[in-house]
C-alpha positions in Angstrom: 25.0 171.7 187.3 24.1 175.0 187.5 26.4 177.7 190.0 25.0 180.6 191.1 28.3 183.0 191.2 27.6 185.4 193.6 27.7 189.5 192.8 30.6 191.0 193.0 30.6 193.7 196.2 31.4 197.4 194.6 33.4 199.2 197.0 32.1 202.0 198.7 32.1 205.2 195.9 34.2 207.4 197.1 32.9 210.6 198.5 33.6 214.2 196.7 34.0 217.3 197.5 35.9 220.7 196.1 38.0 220.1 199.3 38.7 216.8 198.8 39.5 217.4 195.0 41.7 220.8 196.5 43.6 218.6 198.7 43.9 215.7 195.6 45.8 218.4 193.6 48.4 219.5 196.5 49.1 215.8 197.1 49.8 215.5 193.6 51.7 218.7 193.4 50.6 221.8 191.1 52.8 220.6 187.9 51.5 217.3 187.9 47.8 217.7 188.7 46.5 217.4 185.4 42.2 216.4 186.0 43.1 213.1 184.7 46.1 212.5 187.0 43.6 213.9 190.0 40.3 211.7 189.0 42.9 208.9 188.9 44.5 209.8 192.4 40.9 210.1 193.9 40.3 206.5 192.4 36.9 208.3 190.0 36.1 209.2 186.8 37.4 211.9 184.9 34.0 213.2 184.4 32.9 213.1 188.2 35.1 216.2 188.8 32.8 219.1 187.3 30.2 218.7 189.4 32.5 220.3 191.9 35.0 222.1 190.6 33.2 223.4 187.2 36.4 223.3 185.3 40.3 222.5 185.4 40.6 226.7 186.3 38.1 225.9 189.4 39.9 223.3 190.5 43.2 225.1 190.5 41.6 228.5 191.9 40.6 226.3 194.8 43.6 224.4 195.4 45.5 227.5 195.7 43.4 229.2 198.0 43.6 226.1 200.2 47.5 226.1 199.9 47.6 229.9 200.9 45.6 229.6 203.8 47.6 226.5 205.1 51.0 228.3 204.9 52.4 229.1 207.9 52.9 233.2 207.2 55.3 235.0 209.5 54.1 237.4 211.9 54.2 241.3 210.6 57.5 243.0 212.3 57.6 246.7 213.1 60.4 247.4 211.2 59.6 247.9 207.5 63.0 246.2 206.0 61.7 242.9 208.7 58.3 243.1 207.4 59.6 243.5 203.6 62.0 240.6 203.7 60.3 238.3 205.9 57.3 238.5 203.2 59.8 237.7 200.2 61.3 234.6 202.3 58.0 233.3 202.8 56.6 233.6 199.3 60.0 231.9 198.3 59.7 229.0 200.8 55.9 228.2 199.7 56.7 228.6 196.0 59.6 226.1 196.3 57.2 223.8 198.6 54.4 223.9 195.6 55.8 223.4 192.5 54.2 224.5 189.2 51.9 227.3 191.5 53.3 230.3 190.0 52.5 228.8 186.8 49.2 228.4 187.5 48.8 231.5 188.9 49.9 233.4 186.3 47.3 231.3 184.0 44.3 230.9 186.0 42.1 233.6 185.6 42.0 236.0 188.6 43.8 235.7 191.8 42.8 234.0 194.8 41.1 235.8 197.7 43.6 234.8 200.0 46.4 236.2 198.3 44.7 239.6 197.8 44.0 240.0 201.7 47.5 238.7 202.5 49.0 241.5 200.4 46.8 244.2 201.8 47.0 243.3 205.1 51.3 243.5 205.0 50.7 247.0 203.0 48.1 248.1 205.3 50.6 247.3 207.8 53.8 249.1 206.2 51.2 252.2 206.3 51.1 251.7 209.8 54.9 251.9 209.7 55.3 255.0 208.1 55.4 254.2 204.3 53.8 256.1 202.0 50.8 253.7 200.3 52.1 254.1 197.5 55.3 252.8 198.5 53.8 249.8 200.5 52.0 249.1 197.3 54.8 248.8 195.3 56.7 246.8 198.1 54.4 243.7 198.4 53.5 243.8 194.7 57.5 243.6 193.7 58.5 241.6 196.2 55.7 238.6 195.4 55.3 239.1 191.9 58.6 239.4 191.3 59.0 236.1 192.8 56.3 234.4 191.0 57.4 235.8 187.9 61.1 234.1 188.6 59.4 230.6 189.6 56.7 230.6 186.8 59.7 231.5 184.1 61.8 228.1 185.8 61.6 226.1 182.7 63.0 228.9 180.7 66.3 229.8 182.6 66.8 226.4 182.1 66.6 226.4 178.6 69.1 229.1 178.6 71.2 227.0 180.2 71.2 224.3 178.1 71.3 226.8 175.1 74.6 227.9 176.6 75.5 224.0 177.3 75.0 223.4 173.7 76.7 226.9 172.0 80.4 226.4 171.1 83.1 227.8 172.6 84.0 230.2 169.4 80.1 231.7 170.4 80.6 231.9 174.2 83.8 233.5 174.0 82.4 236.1 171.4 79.5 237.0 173.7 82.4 237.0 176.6 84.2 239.5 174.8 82.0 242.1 174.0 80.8 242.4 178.2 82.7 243.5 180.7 83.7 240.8 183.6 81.5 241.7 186.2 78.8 242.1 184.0 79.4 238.3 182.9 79.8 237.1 186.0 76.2 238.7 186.8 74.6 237.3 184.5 76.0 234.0 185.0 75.6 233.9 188.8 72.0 235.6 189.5 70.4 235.0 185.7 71.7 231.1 185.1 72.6 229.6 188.5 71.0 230.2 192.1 68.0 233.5 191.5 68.1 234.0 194.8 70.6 236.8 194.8 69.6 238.4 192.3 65.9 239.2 193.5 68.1 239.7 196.9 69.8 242.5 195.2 67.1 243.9 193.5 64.7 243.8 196.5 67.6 245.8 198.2 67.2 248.3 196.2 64.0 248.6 196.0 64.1 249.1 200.0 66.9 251.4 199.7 64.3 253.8 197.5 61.1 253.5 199.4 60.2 256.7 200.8 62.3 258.7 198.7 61.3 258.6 195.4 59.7 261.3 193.7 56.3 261.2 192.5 55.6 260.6 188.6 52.7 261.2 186.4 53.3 257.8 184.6 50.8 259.0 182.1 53.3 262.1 180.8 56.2 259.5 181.1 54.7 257.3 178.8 53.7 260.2 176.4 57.1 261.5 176.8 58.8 258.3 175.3 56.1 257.9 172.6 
C-alpha cells in the first residue's frame, strides 16, 4: 500500500536587509562577526549576504555606523577641559561595549560618516570655546584616535605580557637594572596593566598645551631632521 508522505512545510525565509545584517554583527559582537558566523546567526546562506552588504568591508562599514549613531554621546559642555574629557570617556565606554571595533576600524577602508560629523561637531564646538582650530583639531583627533589605537593594539599588550610572563628572572632583572624605578614602574603600570592612566596622563598634557603652543611649519621640521 502506497502512502502519500505529505511535503514538508519550509519555514518562512527569513527577510534581509543591510540593517538587519548591521544589527546581526553587533549582536554577535565586532571580533566575532566573521560573514559565516553572521549568515549562520541570521539562520541564511553565506552567499545571501552580498546582495546587501556587497562585501565583508560593507557589512562592517554599516555595522559601525549603526553602533555610532546608537551611542548615547554626552552633551558638549562649555568648558573646553569638560568637553575634551567627556569625549575621551565616551569613546572609551563604547570601545569597551564593542569589542574588536577599533580593529575594524583601523582595517576597513574609510571611516564612517558618523564618526566624521561627531568629531567636527565637538571641534566646531571647542572653536566656539575659544580654541584655536588647530588646536580643536588636534584635541578630538588625539583624544579618539589615541584611544582606538590603544584598543585596536589589545592583543599585543598582551603578548607583552605574556612575553614578560615567560622571560626569566636573570632577563627581567637585567632590563630592571638598566631603567630607573619610576620609569619601570611606568611602564609596568600604564604600558602592561590598566591603559587607562596612561592615555589619562597623556591627554593631560595635551590639555595642559592647547592654546599655547607655537606654530610649526611641519614641512621644515621634517626637512630639518632629514
Amino acid at each position: 500500500m502506497h502512502v502519500q508522505v505529505p511535503a514538508r512545510r519550509r519555514g518562512p525565509v527569513p527577510r534581509l536587509s543591510a540593517d538587519k545584517i548591521a544589527d546581526a554583527v553587533l549582536e554577535l559582537g565586532f571580533d566575532r562577526a566573521q560573514l559565516t558566523a553572521v549568515a549562520q546567526h541570521l539562520g541564511v546562506a553565506h552567499g545571501a549576504l552580498y546582495r546587501y552588504i556587497g562585501d565583508r568591508n560593507g557589512m562592517m562599514a554599516t555595522a559601525m555606523t549603526r553602533a555610532v549613531e546608537r551611542f548615547d554621546w554626552p552633551e558638549l559642555a562649555d568648558d573646553i577641559r569638560t568637553v575634551i574629557w567627556g569625549e575621551a570617556h565616551a569613546w572609551w565606554s563604547f570601545c569597551e561595549q564593542h569589542p574588536g571595533f577599533a580593529e575594524v576600524l583601523a582595517t576597513t577602508p574609510g571611516v564612517p560618516l558618523p564618526i566624521t560629523r561627531r568629531s567636527l561637531a565637538v571641534a566646531v564646538h571647542l572653536r566656539s570655546l575659544g580654541l584655536p582650530s588647530r588646536d580643536a583639531l588636534i584635541a578630538v583627533d588625539f583624544a579618539s584616535g589615541t584611544i582606538h589605537n590603544i584598543f585596536a593594539k589589545q592583543a599585543q599588550r598582551l603578548a607583552v605580557v605574556n612575553q614578560a610572563n615567560t622571560m626569566s628572572r636573570e632577563e627581567i632583572t637585567q632590563i630592571a637594572n638598566e631603567l630607573p624605578a619610576d620609569m619601570l614602574a611606568v611602564i609596568v603600570d600604564g604600558l602592561i596593566e590598566d591603559p587607562w592612566p596612561w592615555f589619562s596622563q597623556k591627554l593631560q598634557v595635551l590639555i595642559n598645551g592647547l592654546g599655547r603652543s607655537e606654530t610649526l611649519d611641519p614641512h621644515a621640521v621634517r626637512a630639518a631632521q632629514g
